[in-house]
Legacy VTK file of the C-alpha trace (Angstrom):
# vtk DataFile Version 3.0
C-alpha trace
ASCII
DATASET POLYDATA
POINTS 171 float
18.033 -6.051 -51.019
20.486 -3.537 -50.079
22.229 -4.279 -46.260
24.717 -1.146 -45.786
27.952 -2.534 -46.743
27.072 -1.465 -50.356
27.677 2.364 -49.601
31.200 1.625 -47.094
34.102 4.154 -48.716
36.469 1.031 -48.265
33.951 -1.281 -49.781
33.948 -4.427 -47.604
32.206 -7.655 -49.278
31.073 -11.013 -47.937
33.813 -13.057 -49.049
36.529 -11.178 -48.910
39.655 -12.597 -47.170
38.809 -12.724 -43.493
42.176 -11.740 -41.908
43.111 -8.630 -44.438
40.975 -6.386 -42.583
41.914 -7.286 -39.119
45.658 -7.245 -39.581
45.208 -3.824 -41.096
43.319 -2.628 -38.592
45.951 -3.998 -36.107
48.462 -2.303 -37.784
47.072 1.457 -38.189
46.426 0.578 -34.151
49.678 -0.360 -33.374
51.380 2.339 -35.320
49.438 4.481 -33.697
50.421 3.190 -30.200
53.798 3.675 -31.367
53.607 7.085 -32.176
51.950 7.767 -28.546
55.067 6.000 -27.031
57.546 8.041 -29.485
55.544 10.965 -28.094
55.164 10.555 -24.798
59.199 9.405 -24.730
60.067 13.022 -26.693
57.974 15.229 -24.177
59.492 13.307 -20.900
62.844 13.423 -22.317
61.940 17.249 -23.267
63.279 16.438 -27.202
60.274 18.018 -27.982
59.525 20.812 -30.229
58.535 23.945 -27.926
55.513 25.565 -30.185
52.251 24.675 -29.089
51.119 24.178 -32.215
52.661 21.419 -33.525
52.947 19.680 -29.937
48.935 20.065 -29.770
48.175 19.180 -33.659
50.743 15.890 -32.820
48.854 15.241 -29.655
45.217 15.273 -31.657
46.509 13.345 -34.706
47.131 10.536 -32.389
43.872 11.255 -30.266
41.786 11.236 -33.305
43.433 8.256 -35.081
43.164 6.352 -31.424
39.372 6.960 -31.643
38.682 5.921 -35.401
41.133 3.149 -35.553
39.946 1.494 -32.230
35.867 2.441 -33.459
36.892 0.167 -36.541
38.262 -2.059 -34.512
35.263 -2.665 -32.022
32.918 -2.823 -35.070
35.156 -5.667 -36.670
35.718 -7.909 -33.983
32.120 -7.738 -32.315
29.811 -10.896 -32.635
32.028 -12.279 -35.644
31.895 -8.513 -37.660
29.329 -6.646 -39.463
28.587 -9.199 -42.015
28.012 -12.078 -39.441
25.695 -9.565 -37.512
24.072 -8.826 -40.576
23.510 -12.242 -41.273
25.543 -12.200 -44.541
27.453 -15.262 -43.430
26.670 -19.139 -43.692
28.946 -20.998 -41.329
26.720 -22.238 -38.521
29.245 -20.577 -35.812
27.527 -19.157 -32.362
28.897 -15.659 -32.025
28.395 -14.025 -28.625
29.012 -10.896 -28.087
31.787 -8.784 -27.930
30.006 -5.619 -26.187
26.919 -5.756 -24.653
24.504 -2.595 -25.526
21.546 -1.712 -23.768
19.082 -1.466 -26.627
20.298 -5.616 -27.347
19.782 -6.312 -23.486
16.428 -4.016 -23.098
14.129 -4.842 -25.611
11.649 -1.441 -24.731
14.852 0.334 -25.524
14.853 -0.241 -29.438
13.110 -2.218 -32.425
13.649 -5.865 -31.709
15.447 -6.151 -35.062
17.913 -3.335 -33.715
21.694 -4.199 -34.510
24.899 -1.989 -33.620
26.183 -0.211 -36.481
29.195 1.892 -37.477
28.301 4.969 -35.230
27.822 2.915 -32.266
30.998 2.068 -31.797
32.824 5.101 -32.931
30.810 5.958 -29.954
32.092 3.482 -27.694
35.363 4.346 -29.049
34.499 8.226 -28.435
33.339 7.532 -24.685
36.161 4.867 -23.616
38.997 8.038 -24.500
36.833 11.062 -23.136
35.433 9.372 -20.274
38.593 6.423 -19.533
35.845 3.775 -19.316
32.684 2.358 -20.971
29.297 4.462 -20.946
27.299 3.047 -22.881
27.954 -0.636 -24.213
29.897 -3.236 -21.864
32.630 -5.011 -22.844
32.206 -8.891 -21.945
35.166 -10.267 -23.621
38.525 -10.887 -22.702
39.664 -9.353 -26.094
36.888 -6.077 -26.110
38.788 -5.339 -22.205
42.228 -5.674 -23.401
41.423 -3.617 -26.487
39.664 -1.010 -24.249
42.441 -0.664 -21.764
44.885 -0.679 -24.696
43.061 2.302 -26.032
42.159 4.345 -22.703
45.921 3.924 -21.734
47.200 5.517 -25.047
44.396 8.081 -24.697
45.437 9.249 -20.712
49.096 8.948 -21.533
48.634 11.397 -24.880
46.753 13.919 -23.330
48.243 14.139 -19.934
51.733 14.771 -21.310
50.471 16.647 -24.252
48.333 19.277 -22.117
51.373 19.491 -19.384
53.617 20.232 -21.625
51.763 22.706 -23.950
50.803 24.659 -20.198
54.485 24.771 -19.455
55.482 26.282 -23.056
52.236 28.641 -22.902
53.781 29.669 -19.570
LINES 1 172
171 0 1 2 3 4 5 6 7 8 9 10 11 12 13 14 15 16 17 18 19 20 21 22 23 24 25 26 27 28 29 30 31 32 33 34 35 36 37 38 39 40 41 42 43 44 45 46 47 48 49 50 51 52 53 54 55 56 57 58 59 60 61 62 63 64 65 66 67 68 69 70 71 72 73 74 75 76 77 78 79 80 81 82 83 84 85 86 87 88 89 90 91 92 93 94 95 96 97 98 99 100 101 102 103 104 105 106 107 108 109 110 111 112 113 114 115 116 117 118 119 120 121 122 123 124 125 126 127 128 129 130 131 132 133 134 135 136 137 138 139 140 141 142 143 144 145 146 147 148 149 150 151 152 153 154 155 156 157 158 159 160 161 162 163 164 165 166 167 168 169 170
């Protein structure tokens, strides 16, 4: 029986060490952060470069590494990760849930074996830095909030500065 993880390019398996892939996540995260704050600090301070292109591609590296790394993140940390979703896991723990989505709350929405996957929440990921709030799934944990805010804040701070200043050089 094949359940998905088998064709992952970073080719997760049940019983691999539970905290690798969270710390690494956290990491790429927080670097990122970081490199928003460097950023941010640089185009305030105006110790930033004045062509447009490397101030946008800088901008949209962080953007679009804000978007995957927090997508990976939401998919890892929601009702225990995929493998307790998928079932692939034996320990007995209750796992509630980390985002609510409508086709889980709804059931004339989707099949009623209907599970989030990957895509889903890239998408919330997507929609939380386009739109500075959910749009789709809820988040109903203390941790899926934080993480959301964390992200939208990065996400405003980026591309405020990063537009302003690339209007100002443009002239």
């Amino acid at each position: 029986m094949e359940h998905g993880y088998e064709r992952l390019p970073i080719a997760l398996r049940p019983g691999d060490p539970e905290h690798r892939w969270p710390v690494l996540i956290a990491l790429v995260a927080a670097d990122n952060v970081a490199s928003a704050v460097v950023l941010d600090h640089a185009i305030l301070s105006g110790r930033v470069s004045n062509d447009p292109a490397i101030l946008l591609g800088s901008g949209t590296a962080i953007f679009l590494t804000n978007i995957i790394a927090f997508g990976i993140w939401y998919w890892d940390i929601d009702r225990g990760g995929p493998f307790a979703r998928a079932g692939l896991t034996d320990d007995g723990e209750v796992r509630y849930p980390d985002f609510m989505f409508p086709q889980t709350e709804n059931p004339h929405l989707a099949p009623a074996d209907w599970t989030p996957r990957f895509a889903d929440y890239l998408y919330v990921s997507f929609t939380n830095v386009v739109a500075f709030s959910p749009t789709d799934a809820m988040p109903m944990t203390r941790r899926a909030k934080t993480l959301m805010a964390l992200q939208a804040t990065v996400a405003i701070s980026t591309l405020a500065l990063v537009i302003a200043r690339a209007v100002n050089v443009l002239g």
